[in-house]
Each structure stands twice: as C-alpha cells, then as structure tokens.
C-alpha positions as CSV (number, residue, x, y, z in Angstrom):
1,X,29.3,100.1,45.3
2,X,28.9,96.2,45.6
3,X,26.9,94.2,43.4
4,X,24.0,92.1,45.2
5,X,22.6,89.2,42.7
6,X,19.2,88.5,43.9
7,X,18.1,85.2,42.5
8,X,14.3,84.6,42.9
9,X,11.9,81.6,42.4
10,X,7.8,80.7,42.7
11,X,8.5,81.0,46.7
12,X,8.9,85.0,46.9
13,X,5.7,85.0,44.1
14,X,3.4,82.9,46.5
15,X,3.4,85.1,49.3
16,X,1.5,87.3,47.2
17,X,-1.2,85.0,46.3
18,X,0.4,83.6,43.0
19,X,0.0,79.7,42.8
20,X,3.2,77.9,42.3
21,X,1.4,76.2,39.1
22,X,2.9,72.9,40.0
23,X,2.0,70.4,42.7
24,X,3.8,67.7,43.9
25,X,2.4,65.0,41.0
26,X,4.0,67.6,38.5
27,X,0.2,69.2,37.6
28,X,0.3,72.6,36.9
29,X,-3.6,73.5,37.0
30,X,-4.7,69.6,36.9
31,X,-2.8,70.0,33.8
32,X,0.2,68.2,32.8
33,X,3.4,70.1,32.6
34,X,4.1,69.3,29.0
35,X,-0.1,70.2,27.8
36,X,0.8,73.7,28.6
37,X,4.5,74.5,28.8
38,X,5.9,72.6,26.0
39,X,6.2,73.3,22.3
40,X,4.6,70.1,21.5
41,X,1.6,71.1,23.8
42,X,1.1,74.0,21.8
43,X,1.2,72.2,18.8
44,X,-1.2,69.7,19.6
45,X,-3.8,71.8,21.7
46,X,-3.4,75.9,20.7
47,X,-6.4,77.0,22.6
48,X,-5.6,75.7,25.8
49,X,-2.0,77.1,26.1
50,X,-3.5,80.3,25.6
51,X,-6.3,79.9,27.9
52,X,-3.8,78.5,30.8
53,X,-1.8,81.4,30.5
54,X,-4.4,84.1,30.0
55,X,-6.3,82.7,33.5
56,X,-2.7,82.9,35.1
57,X,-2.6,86.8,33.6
58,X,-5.9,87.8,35.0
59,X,-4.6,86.5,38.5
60,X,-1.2,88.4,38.2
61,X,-3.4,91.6,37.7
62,X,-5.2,90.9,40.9
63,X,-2.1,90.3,43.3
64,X,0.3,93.2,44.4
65,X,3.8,92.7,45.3
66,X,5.0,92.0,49.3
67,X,7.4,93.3,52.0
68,X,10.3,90.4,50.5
69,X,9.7,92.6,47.2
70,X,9.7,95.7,48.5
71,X,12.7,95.3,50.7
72,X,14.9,94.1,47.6
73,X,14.0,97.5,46.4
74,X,15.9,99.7,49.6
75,X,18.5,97.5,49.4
76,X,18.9,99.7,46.1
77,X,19.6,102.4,48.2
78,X,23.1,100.9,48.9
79,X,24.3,98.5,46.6
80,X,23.9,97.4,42.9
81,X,21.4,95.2,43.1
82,X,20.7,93.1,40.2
83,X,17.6,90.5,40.0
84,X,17.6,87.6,38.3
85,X,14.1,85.9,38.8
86,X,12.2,82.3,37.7
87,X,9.2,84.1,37.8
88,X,7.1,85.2,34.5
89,X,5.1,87.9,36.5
90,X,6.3,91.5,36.9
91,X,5.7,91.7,41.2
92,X,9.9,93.2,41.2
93,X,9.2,95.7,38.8
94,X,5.8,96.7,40.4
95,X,7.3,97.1,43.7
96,X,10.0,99.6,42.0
97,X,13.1,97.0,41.4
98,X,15.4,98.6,38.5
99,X,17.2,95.7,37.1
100,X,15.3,92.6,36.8
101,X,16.3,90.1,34.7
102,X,13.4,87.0,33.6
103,X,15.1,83.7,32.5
104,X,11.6,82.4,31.8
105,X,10.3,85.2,30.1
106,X,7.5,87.3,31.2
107,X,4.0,86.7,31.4
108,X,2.2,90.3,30.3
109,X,4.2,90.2,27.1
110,X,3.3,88.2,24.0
111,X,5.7,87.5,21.1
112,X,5.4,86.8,17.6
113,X,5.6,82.9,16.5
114,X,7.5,84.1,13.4
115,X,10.0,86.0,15.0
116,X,11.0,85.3,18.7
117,X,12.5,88.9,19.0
118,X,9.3,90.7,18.0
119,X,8.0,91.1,21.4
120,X,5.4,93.4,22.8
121,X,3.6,94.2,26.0
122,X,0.3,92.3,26.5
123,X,-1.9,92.8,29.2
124,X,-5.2,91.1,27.6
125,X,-6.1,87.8,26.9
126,X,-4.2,86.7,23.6
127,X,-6.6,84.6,21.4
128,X,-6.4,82.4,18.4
129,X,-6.7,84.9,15.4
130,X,-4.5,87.4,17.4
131,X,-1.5,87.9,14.8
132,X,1.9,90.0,15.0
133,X,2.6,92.7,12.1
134,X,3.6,89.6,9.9
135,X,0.3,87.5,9.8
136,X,1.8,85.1,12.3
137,X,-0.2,83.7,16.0
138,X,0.7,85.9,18.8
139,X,2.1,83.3,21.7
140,X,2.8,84.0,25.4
141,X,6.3,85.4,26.0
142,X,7.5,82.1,28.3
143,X,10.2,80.0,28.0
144,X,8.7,76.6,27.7
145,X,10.2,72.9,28.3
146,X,12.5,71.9,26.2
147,X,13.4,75.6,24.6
148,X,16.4,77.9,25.1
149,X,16.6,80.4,28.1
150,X,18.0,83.1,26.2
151,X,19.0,85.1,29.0
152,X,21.3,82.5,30.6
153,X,24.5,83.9,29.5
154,X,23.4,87.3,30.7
155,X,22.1,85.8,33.9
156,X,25.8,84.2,34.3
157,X,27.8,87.8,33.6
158,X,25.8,89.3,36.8
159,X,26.6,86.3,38.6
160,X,30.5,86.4,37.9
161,X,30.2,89.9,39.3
162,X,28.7,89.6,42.3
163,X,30.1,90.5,45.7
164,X,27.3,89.3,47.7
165,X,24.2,86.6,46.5
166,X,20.7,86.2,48.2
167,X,18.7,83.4,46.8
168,X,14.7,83.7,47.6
169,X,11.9,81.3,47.4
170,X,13.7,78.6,44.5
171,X,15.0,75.5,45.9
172,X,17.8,75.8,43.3
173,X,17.0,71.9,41.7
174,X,15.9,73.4,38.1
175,X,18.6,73.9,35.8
176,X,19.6,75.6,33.7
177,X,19.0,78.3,37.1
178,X,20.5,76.1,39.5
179,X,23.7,76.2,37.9
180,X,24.2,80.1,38.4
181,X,25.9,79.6,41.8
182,X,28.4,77.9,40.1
183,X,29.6,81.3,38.4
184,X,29.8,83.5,41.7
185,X,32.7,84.2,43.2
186,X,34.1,82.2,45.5
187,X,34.9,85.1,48.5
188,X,30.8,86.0,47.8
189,X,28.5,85.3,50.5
190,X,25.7,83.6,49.9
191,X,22.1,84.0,51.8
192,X,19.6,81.5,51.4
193,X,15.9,82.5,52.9
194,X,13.6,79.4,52.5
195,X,11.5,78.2,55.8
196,X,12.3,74.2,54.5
197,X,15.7,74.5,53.1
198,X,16.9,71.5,50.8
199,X,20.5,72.5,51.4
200,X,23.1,72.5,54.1
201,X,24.8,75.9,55.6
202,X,28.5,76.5,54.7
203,X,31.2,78.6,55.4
204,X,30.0,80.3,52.2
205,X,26.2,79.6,52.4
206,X,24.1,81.1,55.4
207,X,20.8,80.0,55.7
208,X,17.8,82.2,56.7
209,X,14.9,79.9,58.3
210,X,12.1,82.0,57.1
211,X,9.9,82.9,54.6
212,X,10.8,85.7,52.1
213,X,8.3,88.2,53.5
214,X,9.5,87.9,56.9
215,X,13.5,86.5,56.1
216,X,13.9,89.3,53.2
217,X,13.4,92.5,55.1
218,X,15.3,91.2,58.1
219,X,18.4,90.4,55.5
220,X,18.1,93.8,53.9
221,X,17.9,95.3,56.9
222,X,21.7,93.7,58.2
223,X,23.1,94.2,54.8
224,X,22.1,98.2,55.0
225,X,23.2,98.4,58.5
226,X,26.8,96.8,57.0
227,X,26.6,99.5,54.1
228,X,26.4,102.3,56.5
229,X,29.4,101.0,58.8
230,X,31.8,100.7,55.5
C-alpha cells in the first residue's frame, strides 16, 4: 500500500468557518502576533493568551469539518495516508482521519507549564488558577513563536516515506513546515490545491486551481480511480 503525506495549513481550516487568525498587517485578532503566541507574550500579559485562545476554542466547537476533510478520509480506503497539519484544531480527526500528526500542537488540549509532556485534553476555557497535578498554571497546548516544534523530526520520517504528497490550504512560506518537501522522495508526485498558488508547476509538482473543498475530493477521487487500476 503507498503512503500519501497530506500536509495541511489555515486554507483547508477556513472553509469550515475557522478564521485564519492572521491578516495581512500580521494581526491575529487585532492583536499582535507576539501578544498572544509568544513566550514573552505570556509572560508579560497571562490573562489574555488565555482568553485569545479560549475565544478561538469556543469557535472550533461551533464549526464541523468539510468535503476537503472528509475526502482525505476515503482516500484511507486505499493508501496509507498520513496527515501532517499546521492547524491546532481537531476538524481531521473529527471527520474520521487516523493518523494526524499537529506540528503546532493542538488546541483542545492544555499542558502543564512545569512539564511540557504532561498533557491532557481540554475542552473548557483554561483560566488563571487552573493548575496541573504539580501546582503549576495550565497553558494552551500550541507551539508558540520562537519555541521548538517537537514533532518536526517525526513530521520528516513520514515525509522520507512517502510515495505520493498533497499539500492543502498552506502556502508552504513558514518554516520549519516549508522545509518538509525537502525530505520527499524525489520519484514522489506532488499535488498542490490552492485557488492563488505562490508556486510554479513542475515536472514533479502539479497544481490544482481550486479550493480544498472543491480541489480535494476531485484529487481523491483520481488517486482512488489509480488505486483500483493497479
């Protein structure tokens, strides 16, 4: 069975009502970037991390995920197919995807400020006061600016093993995810669905003129058809 890396960004999210966060003046909620995704913004103003990232949990509650997510999941039905998204919210998992992979972390989990391996799932608001089992603040499970995304090197292993790639709603300019490509295969095709695409097509790279909800299914669709033939 081949193995399909599916990498996804803020594009397949917004389809499903989730705001991108960040316009193009670099505000994320009239907020800048580094107020409420930055260690030092949580350091100098606690309260309104938290209360940026609960508002953005109470709207990932209200959306549902859409036909680009729900095609990635057939497309189970014949390959290996093996997510690596962008995107804190849990729409791939929701629509029945069974290996997703978060580089930024995810957004209805909340981890421990003494121990970043002492996770736990967190569907509330989490609130000054709120403390793990060791008496420490509670802090949204997100990988911030300037921290490590520990699931790079994992991210890279399913990317050295991939036969085929599909690359959804991320214009592929944010590193350290950008650089991904750079371990596939080079015999791997690559399909890029983005209705503006920032990149030009290749030998390697075929690009899909859509949006995900419309491009995705259509792509799964073709790669099926190819399944069945072989």
């Amino acid at each position: 069975m081949k193995t399909i890396l599916v990498l996804t960004g803020a594009g397949i999210s917004a389809e499903s009502g989730i705001k991108t966060f960040r316009d193009a003046e670099g505000l994320w909620e009239g907020h800048d970037v580094m107020e409420v995704a930055s260690p030092l913004g949580w350091k100098n103003n606690q309260d309104l991390v938290l209360d940026f990232y609960n508002q953005r949990r109470k709207q990932l509650l209200q959306v549902t995920p859409n036909a680009a997510h729900h095609a990635l999941v057939d497309l189970q039905k014949s390959y290996d197919v093996q997510i690596v998204t962008q995107n804190i919210d849990d729409l791939h998992e929701r629509a029945g995807s069974s290996n997703v992979t978060h580089l930024h972390g995810e957004l209805l989990k909340a981890r421990s400020t003494f121990d970043e391996n002492l996770v736990m799932d967190w569907k509330k608001d989490i609130n000054t006061g709120d403390f793990c089992e060791h008496n420490f603040q509670l802090r949204p499970h997100v990988v911030w600016f300037g921290e490590a995304v520990p699931m790079f090197q994992k991210a890279a292993e399913i990317a050295r093993t991939a036969d085929i790639v599909i690359v959804i709603g991320t214009s592929m300019q944010v590193y350290p995810a950008a650089g991904l490509v750079d371990f596939v295969p080079d015999h791997a095709p690559v399909y890029f669905v983005d209705p503006n695409p920032n990149i030009p097509e290749s030998r390697q790279l075929k690009i899909l003129r859509e949006k995900a909800a419309e491009g995705v299914p259509r792509l799964v669709e073709s790669l099926l058809t190819e399944a069945d033939e072989n």
